[in-house]
C-alpha positions, -999 to 999 in steps of 0.1 A, spaced: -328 64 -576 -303 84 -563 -271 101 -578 -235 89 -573 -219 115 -552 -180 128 -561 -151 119 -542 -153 155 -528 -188 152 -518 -183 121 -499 -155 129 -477 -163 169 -473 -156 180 -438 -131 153 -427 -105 164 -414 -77 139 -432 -75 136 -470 -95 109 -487 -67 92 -499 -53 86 -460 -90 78 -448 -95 52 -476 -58 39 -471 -65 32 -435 -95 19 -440 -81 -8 -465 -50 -17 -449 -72 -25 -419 -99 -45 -435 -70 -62 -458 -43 -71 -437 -63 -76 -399 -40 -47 -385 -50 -35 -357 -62 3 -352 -30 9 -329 -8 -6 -359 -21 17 -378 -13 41 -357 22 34 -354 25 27 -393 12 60 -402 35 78 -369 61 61 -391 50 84 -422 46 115 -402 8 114 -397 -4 113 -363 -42 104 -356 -58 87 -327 -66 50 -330 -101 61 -324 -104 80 -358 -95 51 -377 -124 33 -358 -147 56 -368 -134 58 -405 -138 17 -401 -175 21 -383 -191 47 -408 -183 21 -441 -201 -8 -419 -231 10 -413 -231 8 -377 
């Protein structure tokens, strides 16, 4: 069986926070946005990322 892993464990190395990654993430799957919405809705709160990170963010939870 294996062990639950932290917060810190899971997201170690990324270069965002956790808390932005797993915002992103939600607001996508939630709401349909797209990644370049997400883009401009984070721009608007002074984070600037790539849509391409958020697809990767998106692709890593689907297992693809």
């Amino acid at each position: 069986m294996s062990k639950l892993k932290s917060m810190e464990d899971l997201f170690a190395g990324r270069h965002f926070d956790w808390e932005i990654i797993i915002l992103c993430v939600r607001w996508y799957l939630r709401y349909k946005l797209s990644l370049r919405d997400l883009v401009e809705t984070m721009a608007k709160r002074g984070l600037h990322l790539a849509h391409t990170t958020i697809m990767r963010w998106t692709a890593a939870g689907s297992g693809v």
